[in-house]
N, C-alpha and C positions, 0 to 999 in steps of 0.2 A: 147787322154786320154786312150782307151780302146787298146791302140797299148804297150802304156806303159806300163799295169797293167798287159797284158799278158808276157811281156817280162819280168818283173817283177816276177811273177810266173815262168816261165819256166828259171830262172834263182835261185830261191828259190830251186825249184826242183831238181836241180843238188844235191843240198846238203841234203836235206829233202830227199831225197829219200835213201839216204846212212844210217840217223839217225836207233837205235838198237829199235830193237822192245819196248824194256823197257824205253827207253826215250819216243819214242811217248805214251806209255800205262800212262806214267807221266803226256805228255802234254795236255791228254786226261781229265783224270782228273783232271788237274789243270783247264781248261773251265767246267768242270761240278761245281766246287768247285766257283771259279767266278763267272756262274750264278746264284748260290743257294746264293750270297753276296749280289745281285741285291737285293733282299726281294720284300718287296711291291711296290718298284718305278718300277719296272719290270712290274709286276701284275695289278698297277694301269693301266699303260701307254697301257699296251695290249687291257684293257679291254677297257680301254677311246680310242683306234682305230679300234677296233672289236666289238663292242659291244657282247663281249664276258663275261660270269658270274666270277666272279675271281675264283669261286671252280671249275668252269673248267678251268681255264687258270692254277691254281693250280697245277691242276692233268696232264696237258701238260707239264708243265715246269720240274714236277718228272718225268714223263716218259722220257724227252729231256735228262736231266741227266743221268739216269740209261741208257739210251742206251748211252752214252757216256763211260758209266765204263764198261760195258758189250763190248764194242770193246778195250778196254782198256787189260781188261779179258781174250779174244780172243787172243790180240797179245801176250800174257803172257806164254797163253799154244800151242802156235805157231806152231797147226795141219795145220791153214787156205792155208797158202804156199803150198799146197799139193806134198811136197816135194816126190819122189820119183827117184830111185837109180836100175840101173841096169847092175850090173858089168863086168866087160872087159871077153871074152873068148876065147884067141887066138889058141884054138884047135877047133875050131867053123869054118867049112869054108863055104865063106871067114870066118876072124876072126871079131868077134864081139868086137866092141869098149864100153868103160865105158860111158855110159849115164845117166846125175843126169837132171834132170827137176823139176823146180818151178816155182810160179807164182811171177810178178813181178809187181811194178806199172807202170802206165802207162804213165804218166806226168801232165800236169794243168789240172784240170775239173773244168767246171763251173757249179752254182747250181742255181738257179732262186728260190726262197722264194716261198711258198703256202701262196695264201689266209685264205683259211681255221685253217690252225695249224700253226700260227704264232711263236712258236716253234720247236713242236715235228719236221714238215715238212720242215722245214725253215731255217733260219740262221745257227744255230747249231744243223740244225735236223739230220735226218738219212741219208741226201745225205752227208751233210757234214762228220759226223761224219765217216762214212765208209770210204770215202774217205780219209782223213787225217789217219785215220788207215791204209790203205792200204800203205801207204807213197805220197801218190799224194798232189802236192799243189790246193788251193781250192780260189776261185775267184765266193763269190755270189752275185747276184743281187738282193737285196733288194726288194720286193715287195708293190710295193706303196700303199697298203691299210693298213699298218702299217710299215711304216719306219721307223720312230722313235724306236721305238721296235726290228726293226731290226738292229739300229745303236746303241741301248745300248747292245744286243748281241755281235754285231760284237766285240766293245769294249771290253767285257768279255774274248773273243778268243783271240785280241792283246795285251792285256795283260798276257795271260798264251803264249803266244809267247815272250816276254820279258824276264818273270820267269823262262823257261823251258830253254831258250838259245836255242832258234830254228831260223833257219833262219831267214830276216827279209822278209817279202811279200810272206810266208808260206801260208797267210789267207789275202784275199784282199776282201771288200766290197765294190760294187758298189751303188750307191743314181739314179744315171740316170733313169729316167724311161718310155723312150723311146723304140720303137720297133725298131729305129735304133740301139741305145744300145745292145739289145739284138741280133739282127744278125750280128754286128760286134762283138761279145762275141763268139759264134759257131764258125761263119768263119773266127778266127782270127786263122793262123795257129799252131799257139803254143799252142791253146787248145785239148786237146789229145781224152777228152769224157763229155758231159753232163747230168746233172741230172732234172727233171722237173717232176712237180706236179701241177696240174691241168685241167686244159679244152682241148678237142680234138683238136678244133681251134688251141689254143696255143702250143700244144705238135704236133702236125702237122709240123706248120711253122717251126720251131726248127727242128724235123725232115727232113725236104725239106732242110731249110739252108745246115744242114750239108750233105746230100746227093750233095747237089751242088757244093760241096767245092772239089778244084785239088784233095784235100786227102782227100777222107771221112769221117767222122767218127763216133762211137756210141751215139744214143741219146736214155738216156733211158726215156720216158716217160711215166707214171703213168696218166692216161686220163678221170679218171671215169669209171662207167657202170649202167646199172637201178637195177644189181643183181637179177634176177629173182628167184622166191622164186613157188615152187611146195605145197599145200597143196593137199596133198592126202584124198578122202575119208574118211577113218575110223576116223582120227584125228577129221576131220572137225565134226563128229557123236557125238565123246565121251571127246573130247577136245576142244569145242565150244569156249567155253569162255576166259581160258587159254590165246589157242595162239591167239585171237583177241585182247586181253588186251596187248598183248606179241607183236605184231606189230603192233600196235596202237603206244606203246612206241619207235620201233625200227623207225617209218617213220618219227617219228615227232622229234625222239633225237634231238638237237641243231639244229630244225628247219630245220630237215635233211641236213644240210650241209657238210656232210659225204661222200667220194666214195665209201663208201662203200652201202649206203643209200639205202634200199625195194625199186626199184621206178615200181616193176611189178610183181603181184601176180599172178598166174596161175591156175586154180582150175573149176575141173569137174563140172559140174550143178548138182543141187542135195539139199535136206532139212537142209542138214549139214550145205553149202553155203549161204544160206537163213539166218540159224540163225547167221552164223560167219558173214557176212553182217550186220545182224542189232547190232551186239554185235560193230563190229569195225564202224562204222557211231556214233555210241552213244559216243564212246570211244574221234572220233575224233571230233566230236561236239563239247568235253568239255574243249579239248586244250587250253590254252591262248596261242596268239601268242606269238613275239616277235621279235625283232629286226633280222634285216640280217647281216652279216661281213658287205657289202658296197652295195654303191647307186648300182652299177653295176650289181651285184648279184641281188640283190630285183627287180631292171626292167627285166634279162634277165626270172628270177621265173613267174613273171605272166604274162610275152609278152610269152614262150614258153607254159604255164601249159594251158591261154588261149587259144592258136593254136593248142594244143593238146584236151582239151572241143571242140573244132567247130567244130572238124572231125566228119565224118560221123556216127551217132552209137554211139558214145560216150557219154556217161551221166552219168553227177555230180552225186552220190550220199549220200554224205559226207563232210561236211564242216564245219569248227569251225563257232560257232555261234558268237563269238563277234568279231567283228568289226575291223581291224588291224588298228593299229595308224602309226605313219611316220616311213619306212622302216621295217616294221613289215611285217610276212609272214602271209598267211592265210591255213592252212593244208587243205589237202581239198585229196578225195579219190573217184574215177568213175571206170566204169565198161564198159566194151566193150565186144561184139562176138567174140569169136574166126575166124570167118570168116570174118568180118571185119579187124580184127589187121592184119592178116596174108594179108590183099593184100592194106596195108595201112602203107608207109616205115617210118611216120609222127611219128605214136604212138610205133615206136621202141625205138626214142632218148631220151637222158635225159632230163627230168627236175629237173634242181637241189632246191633241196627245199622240203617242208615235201610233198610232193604229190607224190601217189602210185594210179597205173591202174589195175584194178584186171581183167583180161580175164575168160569171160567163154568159158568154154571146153563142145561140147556133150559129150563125150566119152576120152579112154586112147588116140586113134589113134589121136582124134586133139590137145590135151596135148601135145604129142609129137610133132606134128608137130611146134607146137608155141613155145616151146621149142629150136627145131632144128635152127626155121627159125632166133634166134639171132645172133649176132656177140660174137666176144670175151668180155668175163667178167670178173672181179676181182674176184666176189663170183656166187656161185649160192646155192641157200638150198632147202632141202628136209624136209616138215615137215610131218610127217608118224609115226603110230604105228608097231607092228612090224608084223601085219595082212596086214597093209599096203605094206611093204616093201616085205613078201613074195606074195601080189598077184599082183603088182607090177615093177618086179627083173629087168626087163629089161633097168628101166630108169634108174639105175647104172651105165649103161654101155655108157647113152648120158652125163652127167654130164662131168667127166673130160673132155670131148671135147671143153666144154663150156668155163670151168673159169678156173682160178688157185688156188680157195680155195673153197672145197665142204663143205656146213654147215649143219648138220642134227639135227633136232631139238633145233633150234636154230636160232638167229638171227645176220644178217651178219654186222651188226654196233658194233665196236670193232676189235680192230684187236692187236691182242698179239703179243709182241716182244721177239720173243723168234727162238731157230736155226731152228725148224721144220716150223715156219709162212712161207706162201706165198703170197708176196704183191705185184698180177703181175698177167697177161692172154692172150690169145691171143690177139692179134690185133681187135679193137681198145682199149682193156680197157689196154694195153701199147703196147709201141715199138719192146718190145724181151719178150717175154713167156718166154725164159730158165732161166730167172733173177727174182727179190725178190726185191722190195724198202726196207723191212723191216726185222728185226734180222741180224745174224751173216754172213750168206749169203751175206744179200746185199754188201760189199766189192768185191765180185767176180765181180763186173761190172767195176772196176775201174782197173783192173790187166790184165793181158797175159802171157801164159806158156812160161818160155823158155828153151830150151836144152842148157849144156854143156855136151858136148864131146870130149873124151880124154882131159881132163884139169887138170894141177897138182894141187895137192890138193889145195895150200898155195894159189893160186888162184881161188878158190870158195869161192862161198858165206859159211858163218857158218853153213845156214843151208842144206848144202850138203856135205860138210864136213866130212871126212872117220868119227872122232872121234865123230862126232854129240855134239859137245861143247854145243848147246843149248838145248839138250834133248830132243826133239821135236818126236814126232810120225812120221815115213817114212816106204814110200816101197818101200823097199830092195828086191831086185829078187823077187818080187812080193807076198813078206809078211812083214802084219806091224809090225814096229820094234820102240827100242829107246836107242837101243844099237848100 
């Protein structure tokens, strides 16, 4: 079956990859327009597999859409191709040849479902969505902790495949929900590149698969991280209450089921700490629980958060006081030595779930050093006045090494989709640092430059084309043009 469905796709692709900018920005929105016809049977179904609130599934399903019209949008004012033109100079010795270069797609990608955003992340989330933009055919794997949900998406899509006149097997869904499925999906040779949202475990293996394969290929994996979060001094002084209340709300958001999720707060010893401590235990005392996405999640939450409590030095400080009912999380916040964390490899990983470790620090020198001592991260934030920040300066300059989204006063739960976002980090919080799951960007993972040289015109693509028929922004001997 998974022999067929890629062959399938890579025979889609022939044709789908040729389709004009503006047909696909069409077929684009005619799936965002399909989903938004779903209404409540959508919403219902989500929430009845997720135990997810509808006002969030709500607010997922607008976001799913708008980033579908926003690539739509993109291929409209068709900068992304990063066309650029460098013309012939046969008094140049030797003689320099005409070189036009763009980016092109790649071929099938497969995309694996998130648990989490059974949306935005998922079926017709942002893998997809960039993808199909780009022109690549798309083949996802449904995520068994809402299928259903992801087979009345899928639905949505082959139907704006009918309407639009797009190939047939443009968009393929798979139900299998096997881990054999999944590694015959990577290593089937006609898949070109992968998208995946998730667990390290999970983006790992996927990662391995395709490293094993005759032909390699890219797997972009999206893995989590704990985001570690710096409270500086002054803040903690004059902003006590504030940012406790303010991360009280960010760890426990949808029972932090978030990658982006506080799971590690950092912060000097001191009276400020003392009080931002009893401010955020009060906070997170008062939490009501609530249900997990699935059985799965909610056992790996308190088999890890517990093996994380039994380490040495570790002590609960903070925990909802009412009682969790069936697959309900319980938030819960502890404290550890800086001297401990740092030779203790246990309290680095995730726990996914509303649970944050707050390190104390003697001083800046061990700050940093527990800082230094993480891997790569999605986010990491700075919360600081501006007394802070000038006395200071230096932890500026560890930051970008860390993550790929610095947050200063603020908190790292939320992530806008928009072309500046970056939804990506070093290894492990994903596969490629130079890349974005999120906004307009993320399309660049699905594509590859190519050179023509000396080619007649009538045989380029439009958008290299002397006349520049599509009007599109290029550089031309190395300035941009649209003429």
């Amino acid at each position: 079956m998974i022999n067929k469905i890629m062959q399938q796709s890579a025979e889609a692709f022939v044709s789908y990859r040729k389709t004009s900018a503006e047909s696909r920005a069409v077929f684009l929105e005619t799936i965002a327009a399909n989903i938004e016809s779903l209404g409540e049977e959508l919403i219902g179904k989500a929430s009845e597999e997720t135990n997810l609130p509808a006002p969030r599934l709500t607010g997922e399903r607008g976001r799913t859409t708008m980033q579908l019209r926003m690539f739509a949008q993109m291929l409209r004012e068709g900068s992304w191709v990063e066309a650029s033109i460098d013309t012939a100079n046969p008094d140049k010795v030797p003689a320099k040849p005409d070189l036009r270069k763009m980016l092109i797609p790649m071929g099938p990608v497969v995309v694996f479902g998130a648990s989490n955003f059974p949306f935005a992340y998922s079926t017709a989330g942002g893998d997809t969505a960039s993808a199909l933009a780009a022109g690549c055919t798309v083949v996802v794997k449904g995520h068994p902790a809402h299928l259903q949900t992801s087979t009345l998406v899928a639905g949505a899509i082959e139907a704006a495949i009918v309407a639009c006149n797009m190939p047939a097997h443009t968009f393929q869904h798979v139900t299998d929900s096997s881990f054999e499925a999944g590694k015959a999906l990577v290593q089937h040779d006609e898949t070109a590149a992968v998208g995946f949202t998730g667990s390290y475990t999970g983006g790992r293996a996927l990662w391995d698969y395709a490293a094993a394969r005759k032909n390699p290929i890219p797997v972009f994996s999206e893995m989590g991280s704990i985001n570690p979060v710096v409270l500086l001094p002054d803040t903690l002084d004059v902003n006590t209450e504030s940012v406790a209340k303010q991360y009280a709300g960010s760890i426990t958001l949808g029972m932090g089921q978030f990658c982006t999720n506080p799971g590690l707060l950092i912060a000097i010893q001191g009276e400020g700490l003392n009080r931002f401590l009893d401010v955020l235990s009060k906070e997170i005392d008062a939490v009501v629980p609530a249900k997990m996405l699935h059985k799965g999640i909610h056992k790996a939450y308190f088999e890890k958060m517990e093996a994380a409590l039994n380490q040495k030095g570790v002590k609960l400080v903070a925990r909802s006081s009412a009682t969790p009912g069936d697959m309900e999380a319980q938030p819960s916040v502890a404290t550890v030595e800086a001297g401990v964390f740092l030779e203790d490899p246990l309290l680095h990983e995730e726990v996914f779930g509303p649970y944050s470790l707050l390190v104390i620090c003697k001083d800046e020198a061990e700050l940093k050093a527990v800082w230094r001592s993480l891997t790569g991260q999605l986010t990491t934030t700075l919360m600081g006045t501006d007394k802070d920040f000038a006395t200071h300066h230096s932890l500026l300059d560890i930051a970008p090494s860390i993550a790929g989204r610095i947050v200063f006063n603020g908190v790292p739960t939320g992530v806008d989709v928009s072309a500046s976002m970056v939804h990506g980090g070093p290894y492990p919080a994903s596969t490629d640092s130079r890349f974005t799951a999120v906004g307009v960007n993320a399309v660049k993972r699905w594509v590859r430059p190519v050179c023509y040289q000396s080619c007649p015109d009538a045989l380029l693509p439009d958008e290299l084309k002397a006349a520049n028929p599509l009007g599109i922004w290029r550089l031309v001997d190395n300035v941009w043009k649209k003429d």
